[in-house]
N, C-alpha and C positions, 0 to 999 in steps of 0.2 A: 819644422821649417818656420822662421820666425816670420811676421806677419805684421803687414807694411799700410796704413789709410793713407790714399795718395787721395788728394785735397783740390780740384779746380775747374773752375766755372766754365773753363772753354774747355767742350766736349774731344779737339782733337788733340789737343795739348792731355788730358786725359789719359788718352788710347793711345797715345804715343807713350809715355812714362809708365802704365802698366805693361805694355807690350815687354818694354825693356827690363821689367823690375822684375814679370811673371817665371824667366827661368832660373830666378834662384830664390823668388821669395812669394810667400801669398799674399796678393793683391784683392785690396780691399778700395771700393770706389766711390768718391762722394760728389757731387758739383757744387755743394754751399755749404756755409758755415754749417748751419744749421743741422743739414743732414750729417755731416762731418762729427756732430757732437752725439747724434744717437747712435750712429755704426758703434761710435769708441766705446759707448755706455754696454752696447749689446756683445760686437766680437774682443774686445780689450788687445788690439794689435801690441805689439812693440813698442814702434817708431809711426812717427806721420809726418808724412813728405807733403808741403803744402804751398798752394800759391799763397805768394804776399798781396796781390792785391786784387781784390771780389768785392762784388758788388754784396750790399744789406751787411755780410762782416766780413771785415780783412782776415788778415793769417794773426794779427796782431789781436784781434779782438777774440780769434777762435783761442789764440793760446791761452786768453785770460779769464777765457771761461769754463776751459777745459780746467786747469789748473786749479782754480774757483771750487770745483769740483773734486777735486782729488786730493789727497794728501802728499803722494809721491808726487816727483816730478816726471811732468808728460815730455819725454822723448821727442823735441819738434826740429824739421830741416824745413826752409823756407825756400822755396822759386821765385827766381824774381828777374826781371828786366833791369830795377833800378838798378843804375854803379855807381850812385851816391852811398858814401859810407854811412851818412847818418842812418837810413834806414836798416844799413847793416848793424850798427851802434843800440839804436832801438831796439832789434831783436833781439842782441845776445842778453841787454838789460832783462828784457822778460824772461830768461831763460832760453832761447833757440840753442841749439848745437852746431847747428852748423849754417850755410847762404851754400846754395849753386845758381848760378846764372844763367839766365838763358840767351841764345836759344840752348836744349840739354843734347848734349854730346854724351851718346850711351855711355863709353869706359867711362869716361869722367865719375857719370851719375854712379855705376856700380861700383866703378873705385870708394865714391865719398860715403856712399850709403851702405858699407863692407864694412868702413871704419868705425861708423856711428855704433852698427850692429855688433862690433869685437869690442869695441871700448860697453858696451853695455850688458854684455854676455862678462865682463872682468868685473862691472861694476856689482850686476844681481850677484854675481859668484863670493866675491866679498862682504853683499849683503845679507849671502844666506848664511855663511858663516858666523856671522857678528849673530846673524839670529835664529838660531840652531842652539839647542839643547845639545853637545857632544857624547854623552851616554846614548840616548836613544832617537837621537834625529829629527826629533817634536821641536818645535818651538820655545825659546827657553822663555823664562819671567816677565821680563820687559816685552819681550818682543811677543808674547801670549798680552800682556795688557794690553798694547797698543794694537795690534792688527784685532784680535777681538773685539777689543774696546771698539774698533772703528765700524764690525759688524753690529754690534749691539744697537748701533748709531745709527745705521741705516739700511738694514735687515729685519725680519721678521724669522722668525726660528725660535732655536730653545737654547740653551747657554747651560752645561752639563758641570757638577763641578765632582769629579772622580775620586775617590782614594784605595787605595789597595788596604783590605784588613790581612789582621796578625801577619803585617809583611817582616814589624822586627824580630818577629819569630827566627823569622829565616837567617838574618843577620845573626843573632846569635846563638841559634846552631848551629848552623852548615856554613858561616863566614860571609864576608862582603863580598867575594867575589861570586857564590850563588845568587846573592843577592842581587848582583849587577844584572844577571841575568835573568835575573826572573821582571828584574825593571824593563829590560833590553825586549824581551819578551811582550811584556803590557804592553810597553809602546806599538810594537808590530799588530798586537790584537788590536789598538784603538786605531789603527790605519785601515783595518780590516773594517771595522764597523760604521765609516765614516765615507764621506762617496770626495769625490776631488774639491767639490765646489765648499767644502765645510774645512772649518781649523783645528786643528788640536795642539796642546802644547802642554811643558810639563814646568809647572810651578813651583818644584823642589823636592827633595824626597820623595814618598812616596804619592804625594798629591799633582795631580791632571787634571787639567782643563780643557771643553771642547765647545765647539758651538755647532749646531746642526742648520743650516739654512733650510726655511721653506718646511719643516718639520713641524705640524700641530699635534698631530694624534702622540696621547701617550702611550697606545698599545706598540710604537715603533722605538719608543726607548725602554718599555719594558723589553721588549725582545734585544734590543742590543744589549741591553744589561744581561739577562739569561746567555748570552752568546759570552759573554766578557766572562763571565766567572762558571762556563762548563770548560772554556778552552783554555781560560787560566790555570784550572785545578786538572788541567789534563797534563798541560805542560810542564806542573811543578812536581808531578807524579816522575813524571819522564825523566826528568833532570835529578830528583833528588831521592828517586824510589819510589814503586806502590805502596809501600810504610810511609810514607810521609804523611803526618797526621797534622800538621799544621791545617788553622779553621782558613787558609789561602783563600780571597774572592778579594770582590768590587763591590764599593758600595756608591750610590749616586745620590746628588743632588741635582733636581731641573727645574729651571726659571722658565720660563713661554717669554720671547720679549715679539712684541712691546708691550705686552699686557701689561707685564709688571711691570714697564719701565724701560728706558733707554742708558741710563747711566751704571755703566760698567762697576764700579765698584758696588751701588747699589744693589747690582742684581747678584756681583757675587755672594754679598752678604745674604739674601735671599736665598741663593741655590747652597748657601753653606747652612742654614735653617734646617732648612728640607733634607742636606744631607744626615744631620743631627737626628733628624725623626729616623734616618734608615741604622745607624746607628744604634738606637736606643731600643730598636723594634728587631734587634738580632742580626742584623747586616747582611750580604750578599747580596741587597736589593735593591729598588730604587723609590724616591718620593718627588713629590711636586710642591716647590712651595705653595697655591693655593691653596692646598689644601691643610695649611698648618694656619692660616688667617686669624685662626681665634686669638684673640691677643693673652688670654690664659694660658696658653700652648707656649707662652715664650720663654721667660726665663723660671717659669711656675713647673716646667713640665714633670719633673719626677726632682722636687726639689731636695733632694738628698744631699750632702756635704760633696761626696764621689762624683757625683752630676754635674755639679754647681760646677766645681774646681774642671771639669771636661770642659762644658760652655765657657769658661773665662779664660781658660789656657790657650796658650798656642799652637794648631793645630799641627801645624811643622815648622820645628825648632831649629832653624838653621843658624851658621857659623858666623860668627863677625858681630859688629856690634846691630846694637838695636836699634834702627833708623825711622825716625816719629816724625810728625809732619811738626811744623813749629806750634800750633795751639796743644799738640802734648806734648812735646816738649816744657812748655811752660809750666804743664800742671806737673810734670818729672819735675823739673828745678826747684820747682817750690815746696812739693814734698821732699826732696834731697836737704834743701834747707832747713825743715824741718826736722827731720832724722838727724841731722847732723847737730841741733842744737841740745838733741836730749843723749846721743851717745857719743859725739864728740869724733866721728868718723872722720878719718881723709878722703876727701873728695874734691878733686879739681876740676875746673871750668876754662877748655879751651877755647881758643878764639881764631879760628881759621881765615884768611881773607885773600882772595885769588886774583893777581891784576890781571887777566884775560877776562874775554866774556864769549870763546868758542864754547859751543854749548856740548860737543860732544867730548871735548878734551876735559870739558868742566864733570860730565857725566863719568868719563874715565878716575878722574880725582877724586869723584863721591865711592865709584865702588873702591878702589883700592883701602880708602879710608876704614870703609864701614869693617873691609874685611884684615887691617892692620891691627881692628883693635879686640876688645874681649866681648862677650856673649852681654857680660854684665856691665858695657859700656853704652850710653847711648849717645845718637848722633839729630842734626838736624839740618836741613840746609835752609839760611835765613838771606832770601832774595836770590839771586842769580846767583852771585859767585863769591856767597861765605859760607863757614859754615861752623857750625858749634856744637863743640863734644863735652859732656858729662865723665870724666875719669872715676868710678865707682873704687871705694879702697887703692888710694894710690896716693903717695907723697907729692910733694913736689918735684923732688928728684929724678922718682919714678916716671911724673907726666915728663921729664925734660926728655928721658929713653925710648917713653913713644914717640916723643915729635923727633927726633932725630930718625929712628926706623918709620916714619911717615915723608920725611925729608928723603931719605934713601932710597926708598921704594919709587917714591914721585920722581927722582933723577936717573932712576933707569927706565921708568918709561916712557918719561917726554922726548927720550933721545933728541932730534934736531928742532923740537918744536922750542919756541923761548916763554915760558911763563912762570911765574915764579908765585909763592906761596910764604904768605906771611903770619908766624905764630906768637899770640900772646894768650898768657897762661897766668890763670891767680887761684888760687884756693881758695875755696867756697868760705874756708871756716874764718868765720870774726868780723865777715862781708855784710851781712845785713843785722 
């Protein structure tokens, strides 16, 4: 039943709009801003139906602080006496959704606050889409950085970073479609080991990521990891045989935040440390980065060629080009330039330039990019809306048949959006 903070100072004005709101929705009650902003912090309703004007904060001050607060956008319908437009004008600027006037006429009110709640039941449904991993229902990349990234920010817990070993075993013996299912599979265990209030998501391959809220003890992640790799290797028995002799488990890395720290990428790097210790110490188990602190332990640890070439690889080698933030790309460019002056390599240097500056259509443009080009291509996005590609062994010629299948690809999916993309292209070689 979705669930409704009705917002105002005058107690019968109150009881009147829960009375009406209580048979189809749970009602939640506030009489100030104030109180208004802890309810939302503690029960996280839907929507909030609120007076526009109260005394110490209006509806106008509540939504800026709510919002202030939050990353999403807060769901607000305002009550109001005024029938002045500007204050109606005012609100939609702040983001409101909708004005009812009063005095409130029940259909009316369950009419407007029906709509709010189906348009926003279409909107989360579209958003879990967009942010959904389609194999196995987890959270895909992006949308694992950003919603984790946002606990790491301001929760207390542990930030888990998962991989499945000798999973490409499985691939190639038994095919990618065991494969699929024994992914399919992992994800269901990591939903199992995890309570509603915590996130998990899948990073690519065979790599997962989770955050535990409110978790200190690490007796509670050793046992989740015990539980992850007796029910993994029971499943993969079931599926592909009691012969199945693949070394199949989980291995972990766990960060504590904030001990270590509040910034997400930081800590991944951290909980990717510690998974390195479970690695090296035979896998199917888990470590804590504190306890790898000794700064000897880092790239010293078993410094063998084999080791080395582990630590500096990439853990999971996915498809498309290689997208570096622009300070490595510079240091790519310049060793390209380099390379190219003692073997004389083709290498072109695209020049990508977007006249929009929608951020999500901009965002659509980058993946298509990354994933039109090769493994051994790299990319970078320089300011909002350019972006510049590396062509590793490729003519001129060649770079002109990717921009035209980058050209193609962008024209089928902007369908009725208008933006347009602009390409210039020089060869590295004879340049500096």
């Amino acid at each position: 039943m979705p669930k409704i903070l009705v917002v105002d100072d005058d107690q019968i004005m109150l009881m009147i709009t829960s009375r009406i709101l209580a048979k189809r929705y749970e009602v939640i009650c506030a009489s100030s801003g104030k109180q208004a902003i802890e309810l939302f912090e503690k029960e996280k309703p839907d929507m909030i139906l609120s007076d526009l004007l109260m005394p110490e904060m209006d509806g106008y001050e509540l939504q800026m602080a709510l919002q202030a607060k939050n990353t999403d956008p807060v769901p607000m319908v305002f009550m109001t006496a005024d029938e002045s437009d500007e204050s109606e004008s005012q609100g939609f600027a702040l983001g409101a959704v909708d004005y009812i006037r009063k005095p409130l006429k029940a259909d009316i009110l369950l009419r407007r606050v029906a709509n709010v709640i189906e348009n926003l039941d279409k909107i989360h449904g579209l958003k879990r889409a967009a942010d959904t991993d389609p194999m196995t229902g987890l959270l895909n990349k992006s949308a694992s950085q950003r919603e984790i990234g946002g606990l790491c920010k301001n929760s207390q817990g542990v930030l888990l970073m998962i991989d499945l070993d000798s999973f490409k075993l499985v691939n190639d013996i038994y095919g990618h479609n065991m494969g699929d299912k024994i992914l399919i599979r992992f994800a269901e265990l990591i939903k199992e080991v995890i309570r509603t209030t915590d996130l998990a998501g899948r990073m690519g391959g065979d790599e997962f990521i989770a955050f535990c809220q409110h978790v200190r003890q690490k007796s509670v992640i050793i046992e989740k990891t015990a539980y992850l790799n007796e029910k993994l290797l029971a499943s993969a028995k079931e599926y592909m045989g009691k012969d199945m002799s693949i070394p199949l488990g989980t291995s972990i890395g766990a960060v504590f935040v904030p001990d270590e720290g509040t910034d997400f990428t930081d800590l991944c790097h951290k909980a990717d440390k510690a998974l390195y210790k479970v690695k090296q110490g035979g896998k199917h188990s888990c470590a804590f980065y504190e306890e790898t602190h000794n700064p000897e332990e880092n790239l010293n640890l078993q410094n063998n060629i084999s080791n080395m070439r582990m630590i500096l690889g990439e853990r999971n080698r996915e498809t498309g080009a290689y997208f570096l933030e622009i300070s490595q790309f510079k240091v790519m460019y310049r060793f390209a330039v380099r390379f190219n002056d003692n073997y004389q390599k083709d290498i072109q240097f695209m020049q990508i330039t977007l006249d929009f500056n929608n951020e999500s259509k901009i965002e659509d443009f980058r993946n298509m990019l990354v994933k039109s080009l090769r493994r051994s291509d790299c990319v970078t996005q320089n300011g909002k809306n350019q972006f510049l590609v590396m062509l590793m062994e490729a003519n001129l010629q060649e770079a002109y048949i990717v921009r035209d299948r980058i050209l193609s690809r962008w024209q089928q999916m902007r369908a009725n959006f208008k933006g347009e993309a602009a390409f210039e292209i020089e060869s590295i070689t004879g340049l500096e």
